[in-house]
mmCIF file of the C-alpha atoms, coordinates in Angstrom:
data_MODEL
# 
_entry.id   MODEL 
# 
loop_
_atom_site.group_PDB 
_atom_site.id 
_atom_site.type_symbol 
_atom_site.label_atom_id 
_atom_site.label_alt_id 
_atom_site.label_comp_id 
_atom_site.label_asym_id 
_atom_site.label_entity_id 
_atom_site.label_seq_id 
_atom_site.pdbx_PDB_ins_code 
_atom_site.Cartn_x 
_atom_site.Cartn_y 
_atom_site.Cartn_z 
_atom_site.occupancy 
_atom_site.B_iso_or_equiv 
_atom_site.pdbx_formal_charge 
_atom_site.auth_seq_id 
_atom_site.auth_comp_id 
_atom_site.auth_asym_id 
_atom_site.auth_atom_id 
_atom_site.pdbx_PDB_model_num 
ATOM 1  C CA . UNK A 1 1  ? -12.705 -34.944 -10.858 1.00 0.00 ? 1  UNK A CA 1 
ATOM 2  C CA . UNK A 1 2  ? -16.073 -33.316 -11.689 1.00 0.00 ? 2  UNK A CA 1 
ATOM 3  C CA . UNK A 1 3  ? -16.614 -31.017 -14.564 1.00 0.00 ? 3  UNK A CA 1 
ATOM 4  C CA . UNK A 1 4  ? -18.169 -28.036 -15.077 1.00 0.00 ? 4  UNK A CA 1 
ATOM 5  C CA . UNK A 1 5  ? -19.059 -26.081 -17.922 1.00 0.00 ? 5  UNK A CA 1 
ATOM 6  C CA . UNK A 1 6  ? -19.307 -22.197 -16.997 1.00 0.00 ? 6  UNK A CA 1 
ATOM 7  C CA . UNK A 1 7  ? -20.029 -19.489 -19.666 1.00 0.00 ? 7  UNK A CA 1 
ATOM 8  C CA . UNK A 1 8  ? -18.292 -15.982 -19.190 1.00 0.00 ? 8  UNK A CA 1 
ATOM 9  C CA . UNK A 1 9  ? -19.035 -12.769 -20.662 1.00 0.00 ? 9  UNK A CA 1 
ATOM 10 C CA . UNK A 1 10 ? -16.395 -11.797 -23.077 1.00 0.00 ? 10 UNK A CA 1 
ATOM 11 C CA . UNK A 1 11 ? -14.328 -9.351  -20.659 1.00 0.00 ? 11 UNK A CA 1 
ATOM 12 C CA . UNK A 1 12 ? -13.802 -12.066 -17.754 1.00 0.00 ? 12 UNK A CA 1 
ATOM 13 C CA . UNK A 1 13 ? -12.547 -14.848 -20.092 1.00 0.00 ? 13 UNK A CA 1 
ATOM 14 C CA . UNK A 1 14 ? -9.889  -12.275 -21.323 1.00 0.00 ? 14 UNK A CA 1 
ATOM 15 C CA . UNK A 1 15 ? -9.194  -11.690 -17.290 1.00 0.00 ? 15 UNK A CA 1 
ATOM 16 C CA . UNK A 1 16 ? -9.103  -15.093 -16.597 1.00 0.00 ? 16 UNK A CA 1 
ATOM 17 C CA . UNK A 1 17 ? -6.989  -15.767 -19.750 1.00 0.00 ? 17 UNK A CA 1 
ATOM 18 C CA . UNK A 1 18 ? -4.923  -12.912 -18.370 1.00 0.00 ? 18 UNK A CA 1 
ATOM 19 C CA . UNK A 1 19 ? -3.745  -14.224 -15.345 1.00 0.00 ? 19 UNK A CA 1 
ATOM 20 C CA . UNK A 1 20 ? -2.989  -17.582 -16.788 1.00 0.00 ? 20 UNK A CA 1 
ATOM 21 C CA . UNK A 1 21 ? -0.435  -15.728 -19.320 1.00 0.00 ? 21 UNK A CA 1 
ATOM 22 C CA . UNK A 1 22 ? 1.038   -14.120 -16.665 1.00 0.00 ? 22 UNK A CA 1 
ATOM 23 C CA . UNK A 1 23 ? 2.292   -17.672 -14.940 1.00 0.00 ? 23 UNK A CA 1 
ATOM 24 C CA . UNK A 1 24 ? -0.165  -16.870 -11.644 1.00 0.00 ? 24 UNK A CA 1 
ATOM 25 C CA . UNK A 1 25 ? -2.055  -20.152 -12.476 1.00 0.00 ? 25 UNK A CA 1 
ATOM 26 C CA . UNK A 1 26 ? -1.451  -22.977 -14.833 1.00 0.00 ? 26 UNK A CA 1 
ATOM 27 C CA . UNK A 1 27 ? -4.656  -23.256 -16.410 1.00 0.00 ? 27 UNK A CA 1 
ATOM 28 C CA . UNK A 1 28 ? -8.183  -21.395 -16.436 1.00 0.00 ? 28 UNK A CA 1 
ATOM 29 C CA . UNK A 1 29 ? -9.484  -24.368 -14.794 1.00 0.00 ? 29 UNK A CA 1 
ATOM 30 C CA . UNK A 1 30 ? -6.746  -24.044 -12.039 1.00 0.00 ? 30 UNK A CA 1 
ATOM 31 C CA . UNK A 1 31 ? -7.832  -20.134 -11.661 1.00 0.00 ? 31 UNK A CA 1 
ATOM 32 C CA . UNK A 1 32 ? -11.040 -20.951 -11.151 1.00 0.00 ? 32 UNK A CA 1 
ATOM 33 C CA . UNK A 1 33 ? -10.959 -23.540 -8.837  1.00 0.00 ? 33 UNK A CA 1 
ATOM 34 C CA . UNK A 1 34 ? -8.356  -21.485 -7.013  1.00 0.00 ? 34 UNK A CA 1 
ATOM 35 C CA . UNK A 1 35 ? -11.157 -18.325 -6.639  1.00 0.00 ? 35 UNK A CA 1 
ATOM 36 C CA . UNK A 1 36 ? -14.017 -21.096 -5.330  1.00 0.00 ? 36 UNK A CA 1 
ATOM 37 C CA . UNK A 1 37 ? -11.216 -22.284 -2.679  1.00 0.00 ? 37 UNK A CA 1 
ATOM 38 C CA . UNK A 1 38 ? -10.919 -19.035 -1.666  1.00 0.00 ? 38 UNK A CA 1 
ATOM 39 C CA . UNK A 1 39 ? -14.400 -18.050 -1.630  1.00 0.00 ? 39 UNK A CA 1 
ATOM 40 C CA . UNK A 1 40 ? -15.084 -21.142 0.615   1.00 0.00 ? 40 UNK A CA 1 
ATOM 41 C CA . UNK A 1 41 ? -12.044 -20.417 2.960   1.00 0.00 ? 41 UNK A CA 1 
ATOM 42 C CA . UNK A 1 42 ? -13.844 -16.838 3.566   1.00 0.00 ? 42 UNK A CA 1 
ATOM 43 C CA . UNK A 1 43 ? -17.486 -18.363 3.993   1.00 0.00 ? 43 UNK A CA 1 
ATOM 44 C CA . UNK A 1 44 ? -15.573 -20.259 6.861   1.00 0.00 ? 44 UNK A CA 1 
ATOM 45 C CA . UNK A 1 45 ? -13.878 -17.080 8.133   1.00 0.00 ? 45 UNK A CA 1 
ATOM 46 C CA . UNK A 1 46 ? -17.430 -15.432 8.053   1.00 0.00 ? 46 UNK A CA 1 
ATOM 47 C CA . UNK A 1 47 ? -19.245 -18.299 9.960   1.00 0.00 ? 47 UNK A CA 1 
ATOM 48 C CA . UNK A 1 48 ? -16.402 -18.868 12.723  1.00 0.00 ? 48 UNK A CA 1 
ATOM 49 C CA . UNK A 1 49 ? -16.746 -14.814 13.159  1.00 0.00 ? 49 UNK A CA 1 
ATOM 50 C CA . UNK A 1 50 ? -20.667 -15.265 13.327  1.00 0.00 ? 50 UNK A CA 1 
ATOM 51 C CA . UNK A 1 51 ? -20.073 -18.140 16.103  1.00 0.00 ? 51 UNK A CA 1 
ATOM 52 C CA . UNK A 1 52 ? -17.881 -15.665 17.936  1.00 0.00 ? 52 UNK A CA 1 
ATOM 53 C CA . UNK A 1 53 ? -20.523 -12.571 17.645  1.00 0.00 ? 53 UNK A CA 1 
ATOM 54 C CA . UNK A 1 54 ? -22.769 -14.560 19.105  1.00 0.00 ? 54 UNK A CA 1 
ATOM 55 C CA . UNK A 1 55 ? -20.838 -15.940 21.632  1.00 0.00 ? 55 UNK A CA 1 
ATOM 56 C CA . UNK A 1 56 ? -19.727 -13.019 22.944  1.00 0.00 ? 56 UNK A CA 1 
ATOM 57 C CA . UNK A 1 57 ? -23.424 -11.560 22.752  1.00 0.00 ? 57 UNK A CA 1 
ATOM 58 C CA . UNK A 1 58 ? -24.677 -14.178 24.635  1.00 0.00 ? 58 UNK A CA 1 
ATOM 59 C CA . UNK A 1 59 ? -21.562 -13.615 27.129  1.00 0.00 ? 59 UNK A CA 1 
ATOM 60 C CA . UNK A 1 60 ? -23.389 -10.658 28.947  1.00 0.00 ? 60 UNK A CA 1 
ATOM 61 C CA . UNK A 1 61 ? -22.566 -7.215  29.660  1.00 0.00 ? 61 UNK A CA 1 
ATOM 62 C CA . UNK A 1 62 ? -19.113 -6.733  31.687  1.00 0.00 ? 62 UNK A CA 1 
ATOM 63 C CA . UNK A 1 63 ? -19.076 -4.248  34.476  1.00 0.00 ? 63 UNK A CA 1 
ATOM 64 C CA . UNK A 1 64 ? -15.535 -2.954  33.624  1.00 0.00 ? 64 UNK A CA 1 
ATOM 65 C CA . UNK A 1 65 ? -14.699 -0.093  32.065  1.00 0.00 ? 65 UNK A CA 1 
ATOM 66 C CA . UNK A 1 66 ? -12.607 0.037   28.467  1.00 0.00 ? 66 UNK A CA 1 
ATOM 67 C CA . UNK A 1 67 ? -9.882  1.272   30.206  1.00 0.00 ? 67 UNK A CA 1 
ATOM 68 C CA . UNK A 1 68 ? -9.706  -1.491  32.640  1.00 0.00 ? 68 UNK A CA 1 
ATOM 69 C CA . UNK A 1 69 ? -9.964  -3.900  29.862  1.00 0.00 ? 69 UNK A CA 1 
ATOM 70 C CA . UNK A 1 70 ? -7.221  -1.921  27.767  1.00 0.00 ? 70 UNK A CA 1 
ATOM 71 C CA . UNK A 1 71 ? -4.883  -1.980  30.941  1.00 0.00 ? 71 UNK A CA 1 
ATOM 72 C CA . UNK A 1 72 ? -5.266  -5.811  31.321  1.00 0.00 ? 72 UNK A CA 1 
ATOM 73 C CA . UNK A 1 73 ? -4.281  -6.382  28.283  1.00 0.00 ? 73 UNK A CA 1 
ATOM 74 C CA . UNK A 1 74 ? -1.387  -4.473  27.980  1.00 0.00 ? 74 UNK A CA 1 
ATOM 75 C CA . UNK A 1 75 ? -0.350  -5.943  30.981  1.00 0.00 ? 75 UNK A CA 1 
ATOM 76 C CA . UNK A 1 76 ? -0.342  -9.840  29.523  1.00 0.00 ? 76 UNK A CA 1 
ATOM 77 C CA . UNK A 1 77 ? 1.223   -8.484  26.018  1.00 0.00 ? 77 UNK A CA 1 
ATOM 78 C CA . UNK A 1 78 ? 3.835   -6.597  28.594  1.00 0.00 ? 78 UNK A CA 1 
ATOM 79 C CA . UNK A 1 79 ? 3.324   -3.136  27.401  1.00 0.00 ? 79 UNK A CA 1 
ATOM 80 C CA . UNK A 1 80 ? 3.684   -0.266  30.057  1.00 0.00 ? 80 UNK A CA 1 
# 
């Protein structure tokens, strides 16, 4: 495994510290690479979203109305 060597301003090392003494994570190293998984899992969240914009921009403009579009949908989920 790869290390890293990140300085912290005073008040973040006590949070990080923090959560370790509470039992959330094992280590401050575990924290950490537990907040860069999750920043990575919402980059992907944010690109897939992007992909979607775009696909549905490049989709066209429907001619049916939001209430047509509402009642279809209801109708596959089975709601009156």
């Amino acid at each position: 495994m790869a290390q890293m060597n990140v300085s912290l301003p005073e008040a973040l090392k006590t949070w990080a510290e923090t959560r370790v003494a509470e039992g959330r994570y094992s280590s401050t190293s575990d924290y950490v690479r537990d907040l860069v998984r999750r920043d990575q899992e919402a980059e992907e969240k944010v690109q897939r979203l992007r992909v979607m914009i775009e696909e549905g921009l490049a989709s066209g403009i429907s001619d049916r109305t939001i209430e047509d579009i509402i009642a279809d949908r209801r109708k596959r989920d089975g709601v009156a």
